[in-house]
N, CA, C and O atoms as a GROMACS GRO file, in nm:
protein
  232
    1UNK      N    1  -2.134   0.109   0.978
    1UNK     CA    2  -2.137   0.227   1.058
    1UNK      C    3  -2.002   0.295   1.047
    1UNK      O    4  -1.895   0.237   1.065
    2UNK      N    5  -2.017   0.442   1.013
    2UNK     CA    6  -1.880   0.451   1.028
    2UNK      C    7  -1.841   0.570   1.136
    2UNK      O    8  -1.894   0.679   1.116
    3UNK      N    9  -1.761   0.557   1.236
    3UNK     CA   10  -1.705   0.608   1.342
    3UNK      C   11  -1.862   0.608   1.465
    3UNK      O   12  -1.903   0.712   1.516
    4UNK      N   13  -1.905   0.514   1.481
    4UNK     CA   14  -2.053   0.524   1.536
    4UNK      C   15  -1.974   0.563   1.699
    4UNK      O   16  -2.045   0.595   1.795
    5UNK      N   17  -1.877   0.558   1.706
    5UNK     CA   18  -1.823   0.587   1.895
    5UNK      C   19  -1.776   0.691   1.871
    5UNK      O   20  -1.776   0.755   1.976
    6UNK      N   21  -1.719   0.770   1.761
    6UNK     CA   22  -1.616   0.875   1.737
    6UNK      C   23  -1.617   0.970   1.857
    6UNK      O   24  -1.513   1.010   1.908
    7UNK      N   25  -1.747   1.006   1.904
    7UNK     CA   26  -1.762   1.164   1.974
    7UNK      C   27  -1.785   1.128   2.145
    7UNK      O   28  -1.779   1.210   2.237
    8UNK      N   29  -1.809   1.002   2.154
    8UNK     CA   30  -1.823   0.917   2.267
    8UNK      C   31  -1.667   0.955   2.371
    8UNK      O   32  -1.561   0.996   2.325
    9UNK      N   33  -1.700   0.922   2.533
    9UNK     CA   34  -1.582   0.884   2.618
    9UNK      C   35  -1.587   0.764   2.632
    9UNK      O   36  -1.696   0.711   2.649
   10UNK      N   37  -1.516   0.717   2.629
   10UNK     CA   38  -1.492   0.550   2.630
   10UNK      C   39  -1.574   0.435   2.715
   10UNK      O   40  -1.566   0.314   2.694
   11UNK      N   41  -1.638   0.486   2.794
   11UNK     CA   42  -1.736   0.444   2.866
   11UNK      C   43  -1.879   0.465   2.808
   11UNK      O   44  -1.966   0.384   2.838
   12UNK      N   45  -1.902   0.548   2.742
   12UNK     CA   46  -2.012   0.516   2.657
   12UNK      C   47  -1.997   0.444   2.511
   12UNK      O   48  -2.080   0.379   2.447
   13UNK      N   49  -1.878   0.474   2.485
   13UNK     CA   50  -1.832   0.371   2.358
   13UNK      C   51  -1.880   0.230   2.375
   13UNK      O   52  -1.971   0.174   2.312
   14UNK      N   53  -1.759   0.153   2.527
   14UNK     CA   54  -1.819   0.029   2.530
   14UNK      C   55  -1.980  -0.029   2.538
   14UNK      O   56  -2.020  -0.142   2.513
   15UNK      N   57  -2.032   0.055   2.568
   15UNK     CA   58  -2.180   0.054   2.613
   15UNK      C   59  -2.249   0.044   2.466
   15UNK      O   60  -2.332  -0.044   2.444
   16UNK      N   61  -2.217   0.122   2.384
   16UNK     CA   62  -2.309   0.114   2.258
   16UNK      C   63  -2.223   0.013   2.176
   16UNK      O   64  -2.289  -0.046   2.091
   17UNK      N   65  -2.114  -0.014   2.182
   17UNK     CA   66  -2.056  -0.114   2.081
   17UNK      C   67  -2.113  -0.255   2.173
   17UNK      O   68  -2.146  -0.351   2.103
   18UNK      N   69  -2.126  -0.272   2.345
   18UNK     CA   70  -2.169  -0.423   2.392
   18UNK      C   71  -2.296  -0.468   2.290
   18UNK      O   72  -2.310  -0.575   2.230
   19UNK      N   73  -2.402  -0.321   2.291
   19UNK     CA   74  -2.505  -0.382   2.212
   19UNK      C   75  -2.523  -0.392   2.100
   19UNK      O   76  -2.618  -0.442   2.041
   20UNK      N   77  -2.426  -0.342   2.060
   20UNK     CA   78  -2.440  -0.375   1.866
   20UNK      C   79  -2.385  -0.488   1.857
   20UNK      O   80  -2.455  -0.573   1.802
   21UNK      N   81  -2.239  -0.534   1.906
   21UNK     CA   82  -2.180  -0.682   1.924
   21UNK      C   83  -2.271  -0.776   1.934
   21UNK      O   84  -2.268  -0.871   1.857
   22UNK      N   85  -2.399  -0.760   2.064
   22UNK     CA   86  -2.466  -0.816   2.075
   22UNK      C   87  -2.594  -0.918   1.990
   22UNK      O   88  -2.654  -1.024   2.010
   23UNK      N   89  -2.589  -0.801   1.877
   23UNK     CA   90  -2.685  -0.856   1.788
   23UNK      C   91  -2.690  -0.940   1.714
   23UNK      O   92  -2.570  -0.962   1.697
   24UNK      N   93  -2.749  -1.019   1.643
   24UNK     CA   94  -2.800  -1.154   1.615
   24UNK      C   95  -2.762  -1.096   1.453
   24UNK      O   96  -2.810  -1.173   1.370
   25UNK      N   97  -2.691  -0.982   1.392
   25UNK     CA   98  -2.653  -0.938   1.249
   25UNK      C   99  -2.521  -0.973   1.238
   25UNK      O  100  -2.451  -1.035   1.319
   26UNK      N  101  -2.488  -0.920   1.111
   26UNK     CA  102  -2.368  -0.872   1.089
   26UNK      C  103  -2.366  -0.712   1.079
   26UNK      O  104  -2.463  -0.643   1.049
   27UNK      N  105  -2.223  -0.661   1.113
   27UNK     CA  106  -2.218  -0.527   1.156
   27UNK      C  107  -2.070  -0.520   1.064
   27UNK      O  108  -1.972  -0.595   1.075
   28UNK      N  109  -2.093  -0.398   0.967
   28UNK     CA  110  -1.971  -0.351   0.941
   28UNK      C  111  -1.912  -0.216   1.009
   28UNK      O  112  -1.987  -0.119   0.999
   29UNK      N  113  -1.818  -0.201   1.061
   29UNK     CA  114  -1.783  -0.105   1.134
   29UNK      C  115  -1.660  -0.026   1.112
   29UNK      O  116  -1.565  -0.104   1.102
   30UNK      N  117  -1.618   0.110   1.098
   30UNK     CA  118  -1.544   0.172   1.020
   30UNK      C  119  -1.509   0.218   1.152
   30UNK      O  120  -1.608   0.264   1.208
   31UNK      N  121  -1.414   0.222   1.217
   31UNK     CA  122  -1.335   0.308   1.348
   31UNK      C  123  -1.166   0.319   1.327
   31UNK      O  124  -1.113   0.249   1.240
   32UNK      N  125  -1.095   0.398   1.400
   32UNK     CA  126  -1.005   0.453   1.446
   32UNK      C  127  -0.942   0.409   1.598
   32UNK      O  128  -0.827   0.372   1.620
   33UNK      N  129  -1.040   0.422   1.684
   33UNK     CA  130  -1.034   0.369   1.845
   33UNK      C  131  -1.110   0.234   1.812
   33UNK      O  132  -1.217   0.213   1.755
   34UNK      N  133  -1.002   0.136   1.876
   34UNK     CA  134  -1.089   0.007   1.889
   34UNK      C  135  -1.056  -0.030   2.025
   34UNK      O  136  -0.947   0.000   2.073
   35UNK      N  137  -1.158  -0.104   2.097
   35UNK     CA  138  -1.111  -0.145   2.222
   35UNK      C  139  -1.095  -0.315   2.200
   35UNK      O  140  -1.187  -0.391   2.171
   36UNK      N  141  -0.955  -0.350   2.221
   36UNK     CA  142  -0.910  -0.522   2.181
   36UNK      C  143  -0.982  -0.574   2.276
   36UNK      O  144  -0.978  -0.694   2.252
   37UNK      N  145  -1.050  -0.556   2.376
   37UNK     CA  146  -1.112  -0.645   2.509
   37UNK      C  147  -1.209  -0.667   2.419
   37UNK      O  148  -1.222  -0.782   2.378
   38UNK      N  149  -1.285  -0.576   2.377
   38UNK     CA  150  -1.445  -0.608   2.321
   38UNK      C  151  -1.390  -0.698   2.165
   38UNK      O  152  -1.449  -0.793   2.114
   39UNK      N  153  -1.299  -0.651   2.131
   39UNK     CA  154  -1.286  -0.768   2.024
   39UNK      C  155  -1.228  -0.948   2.049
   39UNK      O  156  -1.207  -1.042   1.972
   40UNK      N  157  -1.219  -0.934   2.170
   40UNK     CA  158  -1.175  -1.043   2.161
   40UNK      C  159  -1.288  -1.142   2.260
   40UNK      O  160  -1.293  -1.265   2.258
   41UNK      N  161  -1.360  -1.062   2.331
   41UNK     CA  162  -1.481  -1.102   2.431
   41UNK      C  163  -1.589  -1.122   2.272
   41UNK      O  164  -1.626  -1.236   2.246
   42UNK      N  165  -1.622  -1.031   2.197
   42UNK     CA  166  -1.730  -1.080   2.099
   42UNK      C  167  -1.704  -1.168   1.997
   42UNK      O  168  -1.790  -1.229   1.934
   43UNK      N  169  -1.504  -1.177   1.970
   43UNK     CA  170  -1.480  -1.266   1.893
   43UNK      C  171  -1.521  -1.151   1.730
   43UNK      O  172  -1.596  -1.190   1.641
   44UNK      N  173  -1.459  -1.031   1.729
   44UNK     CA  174  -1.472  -0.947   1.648
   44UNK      C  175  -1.356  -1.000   1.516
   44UNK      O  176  -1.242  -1.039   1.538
   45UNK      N  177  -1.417  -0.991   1.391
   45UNK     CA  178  -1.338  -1.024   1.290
   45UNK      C  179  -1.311  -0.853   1.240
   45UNK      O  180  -1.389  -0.758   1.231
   46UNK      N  181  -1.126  -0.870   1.207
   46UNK     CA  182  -1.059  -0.731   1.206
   46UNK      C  183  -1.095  -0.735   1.034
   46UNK      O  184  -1.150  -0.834   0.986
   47UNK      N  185  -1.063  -0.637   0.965
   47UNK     CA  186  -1.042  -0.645   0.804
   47UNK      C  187  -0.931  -0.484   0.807
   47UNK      O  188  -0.929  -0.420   0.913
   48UNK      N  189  -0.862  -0.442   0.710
   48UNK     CA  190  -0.775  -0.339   0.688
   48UNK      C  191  -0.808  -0.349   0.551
   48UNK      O  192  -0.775  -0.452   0.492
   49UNK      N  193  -0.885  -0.232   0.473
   49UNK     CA  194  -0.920  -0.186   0.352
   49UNK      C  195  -0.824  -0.080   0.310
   49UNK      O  196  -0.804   0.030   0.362
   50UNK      N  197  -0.756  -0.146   0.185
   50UNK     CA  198  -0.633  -0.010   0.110
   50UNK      C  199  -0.695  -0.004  -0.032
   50UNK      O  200  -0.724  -0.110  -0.088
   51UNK      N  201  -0.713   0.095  -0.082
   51UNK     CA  202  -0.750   0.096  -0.240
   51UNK      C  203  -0.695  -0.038  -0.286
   51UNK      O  204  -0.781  -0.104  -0.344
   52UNK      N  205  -0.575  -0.098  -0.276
   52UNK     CA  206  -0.502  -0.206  -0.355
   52UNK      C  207  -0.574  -0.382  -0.311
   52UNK      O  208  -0.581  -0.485  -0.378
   53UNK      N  209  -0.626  -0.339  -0.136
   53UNK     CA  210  -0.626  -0.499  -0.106
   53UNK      C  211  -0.809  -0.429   0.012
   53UNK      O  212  -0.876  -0.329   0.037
   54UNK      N  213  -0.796  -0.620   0.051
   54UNK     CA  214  -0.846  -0.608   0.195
   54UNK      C  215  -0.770  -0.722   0.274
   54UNK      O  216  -0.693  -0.810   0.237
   55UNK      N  217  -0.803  -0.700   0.352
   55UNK     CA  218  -0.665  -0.785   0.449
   55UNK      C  219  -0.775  -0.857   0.598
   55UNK      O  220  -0.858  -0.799   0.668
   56UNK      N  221  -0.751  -0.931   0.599
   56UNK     CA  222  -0.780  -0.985   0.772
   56UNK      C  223  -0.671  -0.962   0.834
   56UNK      O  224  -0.553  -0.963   0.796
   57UNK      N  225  -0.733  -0.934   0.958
   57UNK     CA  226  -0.577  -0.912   1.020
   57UNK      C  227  -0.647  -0.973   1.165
   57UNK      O  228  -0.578  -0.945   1.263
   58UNK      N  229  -0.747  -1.037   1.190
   58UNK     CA  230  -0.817  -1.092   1.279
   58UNK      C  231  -0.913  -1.111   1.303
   58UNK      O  232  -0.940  -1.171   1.406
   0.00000   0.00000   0.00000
């Protein structure tokens, strides 16, 4: 998905990212705004994509 919260206020952000977290998939997700609570409550794995690499960064 990419920027699936972009146009969102942050209160509907968390709301549609609880239920995608939620799901029983894998989710690739392309954002700008991240909220660290929800990454660390779903146990979100970070990645940082540069033309040269990809990186975990959590």
């Amino acid at each position: 998905m990419d920027e699936v919260t972009s146009k969102l206020d942050s209160e509907n952000a968390v709301k549609i990212r609880n239920i995608l977290y939620s799901l029983p998939v894998t989710i690739l997700e392309v954002a700008h705004n991240i909220d660290y609570q929800q990454v660390e409550q779903f146990k979100v794995k970070q990645f940082e994509l540069t033309k040269d690499s990809l990186k975990i960064i959590s």
